[in-house]
N, C-alpha and C positions, 0 to 999 in steps of 0.2 A: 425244249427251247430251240427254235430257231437261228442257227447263226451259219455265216461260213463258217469254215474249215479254216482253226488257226486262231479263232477269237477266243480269250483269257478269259469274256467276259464270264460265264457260267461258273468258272469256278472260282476266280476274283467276288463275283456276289454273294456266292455259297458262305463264303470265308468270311465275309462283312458279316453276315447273319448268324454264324457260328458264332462268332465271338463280337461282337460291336466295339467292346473297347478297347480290343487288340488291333484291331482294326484300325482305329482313331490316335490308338499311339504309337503305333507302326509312321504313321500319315505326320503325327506333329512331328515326327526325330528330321524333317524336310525346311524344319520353321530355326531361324534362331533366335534362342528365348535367352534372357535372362536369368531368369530361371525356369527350368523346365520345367513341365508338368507330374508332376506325383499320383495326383487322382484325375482321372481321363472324365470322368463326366457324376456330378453328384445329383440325383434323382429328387433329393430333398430342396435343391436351392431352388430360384424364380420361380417360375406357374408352371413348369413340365420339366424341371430339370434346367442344369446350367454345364458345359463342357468346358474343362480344363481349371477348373475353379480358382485351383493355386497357383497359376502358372505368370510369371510376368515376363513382359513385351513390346515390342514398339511395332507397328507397323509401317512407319516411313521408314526405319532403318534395315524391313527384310524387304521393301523395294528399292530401297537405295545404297543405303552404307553399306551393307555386306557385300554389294556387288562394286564397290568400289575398293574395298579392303582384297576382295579376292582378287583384281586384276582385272577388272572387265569397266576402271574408269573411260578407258577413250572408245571404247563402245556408244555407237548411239540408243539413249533410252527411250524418247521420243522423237518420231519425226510429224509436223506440224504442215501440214499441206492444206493451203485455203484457196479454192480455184476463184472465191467470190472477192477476196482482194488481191489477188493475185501473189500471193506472201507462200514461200516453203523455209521453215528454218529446223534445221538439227540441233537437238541437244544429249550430249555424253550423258553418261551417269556421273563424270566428274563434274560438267555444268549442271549437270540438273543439282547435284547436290547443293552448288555453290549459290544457286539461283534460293534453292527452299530454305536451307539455311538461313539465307539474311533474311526474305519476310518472315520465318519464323518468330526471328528476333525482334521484328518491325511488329508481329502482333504482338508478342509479350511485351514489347513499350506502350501498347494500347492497352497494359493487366488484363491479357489475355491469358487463360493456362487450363490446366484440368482442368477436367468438366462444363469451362463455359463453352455457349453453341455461338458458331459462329457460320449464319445463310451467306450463302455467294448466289449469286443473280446474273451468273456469268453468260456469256458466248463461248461458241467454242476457240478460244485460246489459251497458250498456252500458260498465261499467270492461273487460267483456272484450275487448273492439277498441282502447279504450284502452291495454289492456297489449299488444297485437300490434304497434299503431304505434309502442307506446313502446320495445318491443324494435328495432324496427324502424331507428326512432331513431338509438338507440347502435351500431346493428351485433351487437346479442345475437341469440339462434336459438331464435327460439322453436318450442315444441312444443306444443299445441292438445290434449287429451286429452278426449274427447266422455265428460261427466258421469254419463252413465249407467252406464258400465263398473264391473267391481267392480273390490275392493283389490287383485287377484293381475295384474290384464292393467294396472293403472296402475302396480304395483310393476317389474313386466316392462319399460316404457317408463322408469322411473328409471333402473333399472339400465342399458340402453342409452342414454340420451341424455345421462344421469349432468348433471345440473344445481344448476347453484349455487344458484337460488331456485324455491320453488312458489309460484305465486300462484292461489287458491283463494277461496270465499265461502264462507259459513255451511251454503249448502241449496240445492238445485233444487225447481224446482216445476210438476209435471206434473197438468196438470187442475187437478184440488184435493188434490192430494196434495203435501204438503213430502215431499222427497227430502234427510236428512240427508248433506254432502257431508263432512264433518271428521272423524268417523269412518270413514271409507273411507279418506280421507286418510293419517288415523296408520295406519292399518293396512297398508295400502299400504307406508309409511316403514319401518314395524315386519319388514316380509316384505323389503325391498330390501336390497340390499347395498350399494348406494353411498346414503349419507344426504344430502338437501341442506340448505345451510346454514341457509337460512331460509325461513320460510312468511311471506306477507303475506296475509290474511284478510280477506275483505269482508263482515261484518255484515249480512244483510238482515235488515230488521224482521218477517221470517216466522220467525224461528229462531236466536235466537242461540246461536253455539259456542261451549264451551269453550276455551281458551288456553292452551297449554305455553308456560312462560316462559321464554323466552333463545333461544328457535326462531321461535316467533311472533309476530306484530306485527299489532297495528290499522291497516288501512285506511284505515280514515276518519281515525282518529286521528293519522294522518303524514299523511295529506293536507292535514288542515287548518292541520300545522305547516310544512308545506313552502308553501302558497299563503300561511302569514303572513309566511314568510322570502324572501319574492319567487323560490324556485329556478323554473331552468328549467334546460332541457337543450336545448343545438342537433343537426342531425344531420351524425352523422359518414361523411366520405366512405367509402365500400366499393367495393370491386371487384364489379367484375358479377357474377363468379364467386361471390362469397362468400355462403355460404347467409343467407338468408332464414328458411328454417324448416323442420322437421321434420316430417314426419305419418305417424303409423304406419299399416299397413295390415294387413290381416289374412295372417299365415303360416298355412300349414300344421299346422307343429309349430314348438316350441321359440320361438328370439326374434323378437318381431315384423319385420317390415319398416319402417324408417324411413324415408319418401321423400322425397329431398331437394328442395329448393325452392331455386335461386339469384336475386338480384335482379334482374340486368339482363335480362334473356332471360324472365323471369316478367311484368316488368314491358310489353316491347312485345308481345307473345304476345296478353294480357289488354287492353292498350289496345286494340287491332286487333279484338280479337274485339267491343267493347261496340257500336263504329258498324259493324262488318262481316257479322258474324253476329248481332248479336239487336238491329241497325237503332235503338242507341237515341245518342240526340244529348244534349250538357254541358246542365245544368241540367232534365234529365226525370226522375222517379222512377222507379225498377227496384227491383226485388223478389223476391229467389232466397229463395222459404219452406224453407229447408235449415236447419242447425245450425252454428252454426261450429266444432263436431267434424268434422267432414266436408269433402271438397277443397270442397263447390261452395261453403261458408258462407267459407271461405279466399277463395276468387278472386270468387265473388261477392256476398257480401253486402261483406266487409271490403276487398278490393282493386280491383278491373277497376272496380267503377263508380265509387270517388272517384278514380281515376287518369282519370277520363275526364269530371271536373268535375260527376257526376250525384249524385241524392239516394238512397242509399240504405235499405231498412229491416231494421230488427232487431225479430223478431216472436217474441215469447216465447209461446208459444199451438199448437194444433194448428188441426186444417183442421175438425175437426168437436169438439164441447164444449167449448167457449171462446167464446162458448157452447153454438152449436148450429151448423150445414151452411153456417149463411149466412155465418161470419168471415172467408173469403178475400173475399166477396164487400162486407163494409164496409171492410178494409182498404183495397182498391183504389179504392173509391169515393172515400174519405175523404181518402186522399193522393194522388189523381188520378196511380195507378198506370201509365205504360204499359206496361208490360211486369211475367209472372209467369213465372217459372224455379220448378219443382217439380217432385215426384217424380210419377210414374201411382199410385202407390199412395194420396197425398193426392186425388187426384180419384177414386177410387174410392170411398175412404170418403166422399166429398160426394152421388155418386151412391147409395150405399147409403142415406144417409138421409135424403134427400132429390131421388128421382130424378125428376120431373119440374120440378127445380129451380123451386117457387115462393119457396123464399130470396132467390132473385135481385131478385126484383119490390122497384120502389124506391131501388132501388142505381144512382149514376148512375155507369157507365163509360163515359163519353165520351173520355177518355184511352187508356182500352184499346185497346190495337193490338193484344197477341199473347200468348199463353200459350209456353211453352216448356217441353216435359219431356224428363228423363231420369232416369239414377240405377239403372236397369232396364229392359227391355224394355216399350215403351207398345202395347198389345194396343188394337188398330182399334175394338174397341166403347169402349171408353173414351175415345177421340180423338174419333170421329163423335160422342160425346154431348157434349164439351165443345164442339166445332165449332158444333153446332146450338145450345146454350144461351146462348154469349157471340157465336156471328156474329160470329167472330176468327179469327185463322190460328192453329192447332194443330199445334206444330212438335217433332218427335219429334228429338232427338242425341244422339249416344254419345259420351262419354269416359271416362275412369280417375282413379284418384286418383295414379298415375302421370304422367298428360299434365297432368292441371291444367286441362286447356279441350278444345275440342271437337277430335273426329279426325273425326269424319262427324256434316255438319247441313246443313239448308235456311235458306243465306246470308238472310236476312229483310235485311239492309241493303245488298247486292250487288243486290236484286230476289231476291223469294219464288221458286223453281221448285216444277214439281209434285210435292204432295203424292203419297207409295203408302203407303199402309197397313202396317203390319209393318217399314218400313225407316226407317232414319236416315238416309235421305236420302248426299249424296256426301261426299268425303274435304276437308275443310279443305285450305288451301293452307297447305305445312310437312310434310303425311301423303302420303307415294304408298305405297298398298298392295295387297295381294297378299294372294290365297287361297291356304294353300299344301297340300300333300297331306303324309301323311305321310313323305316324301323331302324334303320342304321345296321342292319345283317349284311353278310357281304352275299351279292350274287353270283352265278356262274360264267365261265365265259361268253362274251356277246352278247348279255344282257346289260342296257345300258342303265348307269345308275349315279350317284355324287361320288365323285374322286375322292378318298379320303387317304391319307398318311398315317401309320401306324405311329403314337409319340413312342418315343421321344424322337423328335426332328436332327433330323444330323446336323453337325457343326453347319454356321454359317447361316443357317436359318434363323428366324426372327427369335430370339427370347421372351420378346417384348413388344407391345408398343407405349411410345414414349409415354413415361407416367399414367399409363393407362390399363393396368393389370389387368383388372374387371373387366373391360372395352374389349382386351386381346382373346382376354377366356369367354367372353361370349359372342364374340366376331369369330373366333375359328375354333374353338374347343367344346363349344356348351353342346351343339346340335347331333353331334356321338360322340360319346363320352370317348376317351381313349385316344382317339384320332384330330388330328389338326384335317382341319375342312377347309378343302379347294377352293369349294366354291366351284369349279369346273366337273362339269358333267359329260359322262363316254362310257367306253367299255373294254374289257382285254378281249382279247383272243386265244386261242388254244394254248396260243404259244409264249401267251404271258404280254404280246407288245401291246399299249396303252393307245386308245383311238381318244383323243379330244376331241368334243364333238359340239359343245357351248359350254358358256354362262351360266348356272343356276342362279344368279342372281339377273340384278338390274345394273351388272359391269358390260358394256360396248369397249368392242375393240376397235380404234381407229386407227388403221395404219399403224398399228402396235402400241398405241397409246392407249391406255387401258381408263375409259372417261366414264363418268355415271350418270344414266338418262333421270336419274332418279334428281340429281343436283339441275342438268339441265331442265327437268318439268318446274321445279320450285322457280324458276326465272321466268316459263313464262306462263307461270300461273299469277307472278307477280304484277302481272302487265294487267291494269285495269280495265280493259276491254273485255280479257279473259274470264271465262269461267270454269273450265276445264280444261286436262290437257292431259295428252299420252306422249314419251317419245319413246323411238324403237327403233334398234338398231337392222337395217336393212342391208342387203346383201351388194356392195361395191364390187367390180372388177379390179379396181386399183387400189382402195383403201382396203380391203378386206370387209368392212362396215363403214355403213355414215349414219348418223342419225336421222331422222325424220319426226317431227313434231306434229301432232294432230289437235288440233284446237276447237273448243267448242267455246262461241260468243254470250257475252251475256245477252238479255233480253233487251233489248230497246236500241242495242247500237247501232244505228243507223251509216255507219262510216262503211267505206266499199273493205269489205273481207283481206285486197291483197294490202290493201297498204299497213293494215294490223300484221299479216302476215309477216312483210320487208322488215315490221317494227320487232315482232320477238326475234326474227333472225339476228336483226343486229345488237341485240339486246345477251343472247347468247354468247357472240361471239367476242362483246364489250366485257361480259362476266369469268367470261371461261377462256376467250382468248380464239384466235383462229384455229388453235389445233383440234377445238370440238370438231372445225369439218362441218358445223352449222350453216343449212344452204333452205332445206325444204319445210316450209310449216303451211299445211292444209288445212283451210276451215272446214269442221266438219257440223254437223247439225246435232249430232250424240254420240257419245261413245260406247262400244260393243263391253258389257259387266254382266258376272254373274249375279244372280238373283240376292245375293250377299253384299252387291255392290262393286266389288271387284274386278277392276277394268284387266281386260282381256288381252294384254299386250302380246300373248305369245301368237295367238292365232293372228290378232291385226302383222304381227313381224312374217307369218307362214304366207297370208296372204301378200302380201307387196314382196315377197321372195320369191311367189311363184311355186310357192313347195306345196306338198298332200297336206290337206288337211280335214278334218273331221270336224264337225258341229259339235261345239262343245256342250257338253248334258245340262252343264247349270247357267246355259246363256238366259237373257231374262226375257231380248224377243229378237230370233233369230234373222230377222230382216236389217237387223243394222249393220250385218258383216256387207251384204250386200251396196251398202248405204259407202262401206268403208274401201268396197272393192270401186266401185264407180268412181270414188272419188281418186285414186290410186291413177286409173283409166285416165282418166282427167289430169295427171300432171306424167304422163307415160310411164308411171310405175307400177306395178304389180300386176294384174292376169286381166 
């Protein structure tokens, strides 16, 4: 095993593997339970085993109450920094408390409590963590729907998660652009088949929404009646098992994937990782520039670091025009940052506009210890240039919105090991994994093959997806028996560190949003002009991927090729939202399949990349690659 001199990691692993459930309850005695854990993990319960079975808990009270009972109320828990309204406000662990507390109580007047789900459709502010602890609270399950999505993929998540309350605001607001949220809302409502009871509505003074009466309710205005009426809410004890929260992720086709979150096992998974993997110690500020649409704004903006006593931030802003390349760099400054969790894509764009980083100049990061990306693959020029700008440790990890936290990373609190370029570094302890060939056999080093996870999945991993047993066992268990499937395809090295190398599926990564060309083709196959379609994720400078759509016309349609074009792009980005990143759709005359019928998307994606590629054996007539590279040439992409 490769590592410097001084890293714990080797033998910290060894020890997870020797014993796994020694391991896990070493890790809970970090959490405080109600009742502690007895049996560390039952093999017999859910679809691969369940962790900590007996064990009861709250999870808003190991990010907030204990650390107010310990003495760390006038500490700040979050700090709230929006360069887009120009808004910074701090809140203790004593206000946060006092703040979660009463809507807690405001949902239970709505007969809110266990087990009901309850979606927020939020921006990033700070009542939206408020409502997660608060669900949190009661034992309700929340579900997180990232703002930007349109009415038809939020109406999709009602219908599945079917919930009693929406908690929603007025608007988002990207750059300088308000993003009406309320009519998406209704329309959303309008499209679903299960209606929820009530909307609770948060007014921001960029935009205020109209109001259905007897559905919806003021925000502000029950707040201020509930902090007159003294309510609070305490937290109710749960079982470990009991979910936590929902988060959809992208399917293929039809209904989303719901990925379930339980408390106990979320909870020491995430404490372990904040001093184990990203080295950060109770009372230091940590900073995941994510979404809390997204696993990493879930575990870390909102959970891992107040379970582990630290300051976290919520940044309503981008990496570059908010104002300008330099904002990550005053944030950090400013609240004596040590640590940044982000996507490669956000330091792409910092280098694109400012690539000899003179933003920096002025900014004191004396705090700064360490950058940390993932979300997508971190391509080595990107890495060496943040390396050299901050003269920090630049630390590349891979995980899922499945696992919740890292499966492969360079332990930074174990002791740093060596950096390699293109790899995430080795397997967390909880992951033993295996490259496997298509037999499901593992291969040897640097033979590339499917990522697979030894089960049982260590705490904090998915147990489940929502009421979908069947769906989860044969979405990531059927395909080798024994092993949870990535879906992510690569290879190890001599030395054990894991190279991500793509997709085995039809998942694109954008900008670290993990979107499905499979959902985008059904949109514009739907478009009555069309008769076929491929899309494929092509190779970005800044996003990491974008899509690209290739269309073949039905017969007769006499309409000029680009205006059908402009029509499924906007069509896409009406379905899916602007984060598909949907910009390119080529009319093409056929698409390149094998003799089986099977469209050829990987060669058409090698092609417009520019990468080797080989004549596939069972093409059906190999001039239409050509057909596909011309057309490529014609919009300046591909060779």
């Amino acid at each position: 095993m490769d590592s410097k001199a001084g890293s714990r990691y080797p033998e910290v692993y060894a020890g997870w593997k020797r014993d796994p459930e020694g391991f896990w309850a070493e890790a809970a005695k970090s959490i405080d339970w109600v009742e502690a854990p007895k049996k560390i993990f039952d093999k017999d319960a859910g679809v691969y085993g369940r962790w900590f079975p007996d064990a009861v808990c709250n999870t808003c009270y190991n990010a907030i109450d204990r650390h107010v009972k310990a003495g760390r109320g006038a500490q700040n828990a979050i700090i709230y920094d929006s360069p887009v309204t120009g808004t910074k406000r701090a809140f203790t662990y004593a206000e946060l408390q006092a703040e979660v507390t009463t809507l807690a109580a405001m949902l239970k007047d709505f007969g809110v409590g266990r087990g009901d789900r309850v979606i927020l459709y939020m921006p990033m502010v700070p009542e939206a963590l408020f409502a997660m602890y608060a669900c949190a609270r009661i034992g309700a399950i929340h579900s997180v729907v990232f703002g930007g999505f349109a009415a038809k993929e939020l109406a999709t998540r009602i219908d599945d998660a079917k919930p009693k309350m929406i908690l929603t605001a007025s608007c988002g607001i990207e750059v300088a652009r308000v993003i009406p949220y309320k009519p998406l809302l209704d329309e959303a409502i309008k499209l679903s088949t299960h209606k929820p009871q009530d909307v609770l509505l948060l007014q921001r003074p960029q935009l205020e929404a109209s109001m259905i009466t007897g559905r919806d309710h003021d925000w502000g205005a029950l707040l201020a009646a509930a902090r007159r009426d003294g309510k609070t809410a305490d937290c109710v004890p749960l079982l470990a098992t009991d979910p936590l929260y929902i988060l959809y992720t992208s399917g293929t086709t039809g209904i989303p994937k719901g990925v379930v979150r339980d408390n106990g096992g979320h909870m020491v998974a995430l404490h372990w990782s904040m001093k184990n993997i990203y080295g950060i110690e109770p009372g230091e500020v940590f900073w995941a520039a994510s979404d809390i649409g997204w696993v990493v704004g879930h575990s870390y903006i909102v959970y891992a670091p107040l379970f582990t006593g630290c300051t976290s931030i919520l940044y309503e802003g981008k990496p570059v025009g908010t104002p300008d390349a330099g904002a990550f760099w005053r944030v950090c400054a400013e609240h004596g940052v040590a640590a940044l969790f982000t996507a490669p894509t956000a330091f792409r764009a910092i280098k694109k506009e400012d690539p000899n980083a003179k933003m920096l100049a002025g900014h004191d990061l004396s705090k700064f210890r360490t950058l940390f990306l993932a979300g997508e693959r971190a391509d080595p020029d990107t890495i060496q240039w943040a390396e050299k700008i901050l003269k920090v440790p630049v630390i590349d990890h891979w995980w899922q919105t499945e696992t919740g936290w890292t499966i492969a990373g360079n332990p930074v609190g174990l002791g740093q090991m060596t950096v390699k370029y293109g790899s995430s570094s080795v397997p967390m302890p909880g992951y033993d994994i295996d490259i496997l060939d298509e037999n499901g056999k593992p291969v040897g080093p640097g033979k590339m093959g499917s990522i697979a996870v030894k089960l049982p999945l260590p705490p904090s991993c998915l147990p489940t997806l929502w009421q979908q047993d069947d769906r989860f066992h044969e979405s990531y268990l059927a395909e080798f028996p024994g092993y949870y499937k990535t879906a992510d395809a690569g290879f190890r090295d001599e030395d054990g560190y894991v190279f991500i190398m793509s997709r085995t599926d039809d998942i694109i990564n954008v900008a670290g949003h993990r979107l499905s060309t499979g959902g985008m083709e059904e949109i514009l196959s739907a478009h009555p002009d069309v008769a076929e379609c491929a899309v494929v994720g092509i190779k970005d400078e800044l996003k990491g991927e974008v899509p690209c759509g290739f269309i073949v016309l039905k017969t007769g349609v006499n309409r000029h090729p680009s205006e059908i074009e402009k029509e499924v792009v906007a069509l896409v980005r009406e379905k899916i939202g602007p984060v598909a990143a949907f910009k390119v759709a080529i009319t093409v005359s056929r698409l390149p399949k094998t003799r089986s019928g099977k469209i050829l998307r990987g060669t058409m994606k090698k092609i417009a990349d520019r990468d080797a590629w080989n004549m596939p054996a069972t093409i059906d007539d190999p001039a239409i690659l050509d057909e596909i590279a011309t057309a490529l040439r014609g919009r300046g992409l591909g060779i």
